[in-house]
C-alpha positions in Angstrom: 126.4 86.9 98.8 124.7 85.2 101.6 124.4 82.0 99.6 128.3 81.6 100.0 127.9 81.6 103.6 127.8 77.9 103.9 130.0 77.1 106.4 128.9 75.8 109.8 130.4 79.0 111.4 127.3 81.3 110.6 124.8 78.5 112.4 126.1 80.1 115.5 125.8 84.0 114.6 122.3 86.1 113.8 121.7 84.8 110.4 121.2 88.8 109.0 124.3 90.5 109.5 124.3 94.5 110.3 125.7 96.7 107.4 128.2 99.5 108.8 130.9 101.5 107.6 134.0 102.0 109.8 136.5 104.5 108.9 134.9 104.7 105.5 135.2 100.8 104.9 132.0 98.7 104.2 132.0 95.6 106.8 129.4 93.2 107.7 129.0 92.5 111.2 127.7 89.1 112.7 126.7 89.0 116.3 126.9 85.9 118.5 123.4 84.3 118.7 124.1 83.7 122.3 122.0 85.2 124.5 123.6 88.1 126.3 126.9 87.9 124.4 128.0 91.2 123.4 130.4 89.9 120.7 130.6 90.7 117.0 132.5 89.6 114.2 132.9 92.5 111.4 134.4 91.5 108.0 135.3 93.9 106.3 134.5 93.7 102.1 137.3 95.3 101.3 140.2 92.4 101.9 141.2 89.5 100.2 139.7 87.0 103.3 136.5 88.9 103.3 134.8 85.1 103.3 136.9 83.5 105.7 135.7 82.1 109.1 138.5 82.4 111.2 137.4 84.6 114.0 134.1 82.9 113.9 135.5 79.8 114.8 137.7 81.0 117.1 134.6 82.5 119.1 132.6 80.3 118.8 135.1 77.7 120.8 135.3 80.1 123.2 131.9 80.8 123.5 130.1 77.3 122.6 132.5 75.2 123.5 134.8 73.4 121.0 132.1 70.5 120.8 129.6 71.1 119.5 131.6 73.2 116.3 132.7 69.6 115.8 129.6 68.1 115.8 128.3 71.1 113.5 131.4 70.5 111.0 129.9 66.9 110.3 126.7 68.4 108.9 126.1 68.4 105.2 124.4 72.1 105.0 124.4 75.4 106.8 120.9 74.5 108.0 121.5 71.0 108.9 123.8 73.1 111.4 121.2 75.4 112.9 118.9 72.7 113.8 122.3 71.5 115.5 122.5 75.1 117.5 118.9 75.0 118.2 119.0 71.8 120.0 121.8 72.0 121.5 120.8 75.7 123.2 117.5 74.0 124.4 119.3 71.1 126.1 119.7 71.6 129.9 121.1 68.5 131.4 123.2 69.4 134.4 125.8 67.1 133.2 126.3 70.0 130.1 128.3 72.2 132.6 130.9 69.1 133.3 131.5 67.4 129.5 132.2 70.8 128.3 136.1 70.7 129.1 136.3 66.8 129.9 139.4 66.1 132.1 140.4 70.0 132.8 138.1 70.2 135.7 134.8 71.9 136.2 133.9 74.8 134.0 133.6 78.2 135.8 132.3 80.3 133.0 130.2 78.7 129.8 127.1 80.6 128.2 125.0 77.7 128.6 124.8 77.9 132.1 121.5 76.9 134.0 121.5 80.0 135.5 121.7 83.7 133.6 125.3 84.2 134.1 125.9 86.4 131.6 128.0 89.4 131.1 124.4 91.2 130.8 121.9 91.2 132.9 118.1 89.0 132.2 115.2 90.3 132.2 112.6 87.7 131.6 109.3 89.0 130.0 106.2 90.6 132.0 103.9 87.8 130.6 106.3 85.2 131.9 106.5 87.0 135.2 103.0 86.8 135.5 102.4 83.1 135.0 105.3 81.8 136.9 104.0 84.3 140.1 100.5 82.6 139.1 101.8 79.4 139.3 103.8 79.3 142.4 100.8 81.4 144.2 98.5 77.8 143.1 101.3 76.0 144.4 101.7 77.3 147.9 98.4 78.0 148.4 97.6 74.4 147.4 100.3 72.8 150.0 99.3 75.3 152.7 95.8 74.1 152.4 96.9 70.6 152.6 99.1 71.1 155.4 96.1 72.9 157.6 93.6 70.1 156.9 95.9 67.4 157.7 97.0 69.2 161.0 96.6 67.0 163.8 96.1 69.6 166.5 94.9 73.0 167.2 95.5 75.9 165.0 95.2 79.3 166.2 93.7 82.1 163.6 94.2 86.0 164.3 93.5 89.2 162.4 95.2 92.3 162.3 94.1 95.9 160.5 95.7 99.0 160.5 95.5 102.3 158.6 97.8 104.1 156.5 98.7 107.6 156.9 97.2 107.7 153.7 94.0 106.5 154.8 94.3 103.3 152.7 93.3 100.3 155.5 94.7 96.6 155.5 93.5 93.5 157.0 95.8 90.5 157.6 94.6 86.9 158.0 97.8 84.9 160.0 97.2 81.2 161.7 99.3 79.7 164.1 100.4 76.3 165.5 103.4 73.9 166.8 105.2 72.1 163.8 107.5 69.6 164.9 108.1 71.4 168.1 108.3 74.4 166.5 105.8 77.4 167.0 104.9 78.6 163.2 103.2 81.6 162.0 101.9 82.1 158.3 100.4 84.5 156.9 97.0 83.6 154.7 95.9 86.3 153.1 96.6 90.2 153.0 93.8 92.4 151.5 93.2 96.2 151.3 89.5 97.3 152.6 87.8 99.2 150.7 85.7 101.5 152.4 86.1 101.7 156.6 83.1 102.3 159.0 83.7 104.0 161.7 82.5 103.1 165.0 82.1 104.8 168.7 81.1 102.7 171.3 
């Protein structure tokens, strides 16, 4: 069955449909391929326009953007068309978010927004977390560094340590100086100490 399902509709739906039965009737249910988009599409076998695309299209206008359905329409094959999805999800030009309803103003709602505006919420993954904490940490510690070496003037370093009711001590590393007539304070470095000696003078 799924070699019938040519049309460039399916490029923008999961390409394995779920199996279901409601009310005792077999359907096959397509979900968007849109990130965060809830919508499905069930066909039901049963019906005489069990192969139409109708409601694909429909949603897919709504939900893409009339478009780039056109632009999929003018390829020959169904995966001609998902190379066309494909590049079109990856492209993030901020002029995306204005030719998507030329000459009806600026769009307010569009799935392929720059930032994760949709109805669910985004949670990126722990790995990518990681790196992009990494990454900015290199940054900022790379620009601090520059901006203290390059000071022209005198900069002012303090510590300060406390202890936790839980016995778990912290030392902070702070430096201060005037930055275009500004008093600034950063901090440098936080770290927990291990192991505390005590001392009695």
């Amino acid at each position: 069955m799924t070699k019938k399902w040519s049309a460039s509709a399916y490029a923008f739906f999961q390409p394995i449909p779920a199996i279901e039965y409601r009310c005792g009737r077999k359907c096959h249910v397509f979900a968007c391929a849109v990130k965060g988009c809830k919508h499905v599409i069930a066909r039901y076998l049963d019906t005489t326009d069990r192969e139409s695309t109708g409601n694909m299209r429909k949603h897919v206008r709504s939900c893409w953007g009339p478009d780039i359905l056109d632009i999929a329409d003018q390829v020959e094959n169904l995966e001609g068309a998902r190379k066309v999805v494909k590049a079109h999800q990856n492209n993030g030009t901020i002029t995306t978010m204005f030719e998507h309803l030329k000459g009806k103003g600026a769009v307010t709602y569009l799935h392929r927004a720059h930032t994760k505006t949709e109805t669910c919420y985004y949670l990126p993954h722990p790995t990518t977390i990681s790196r992009d904490v990494k990454t900015i940490f290199a940054k900022t510690w790379q620009r601090i560094a520059k901006l203290l070496q390059e000071y022209d003037g005198d900069l002012s370093f303090a510590t300060d340590a406390w202890t936790l009711p839980n016995h778990q001590a912290f030392v902070a590393f702070t430096v201060h100086f005037i930055h275009n007539g500004q008093p600034v304070r950063m901090l440098l470095d936080f770290v927990e100490v291990s192991k505390v000696f005590h001392t009695y003078l």
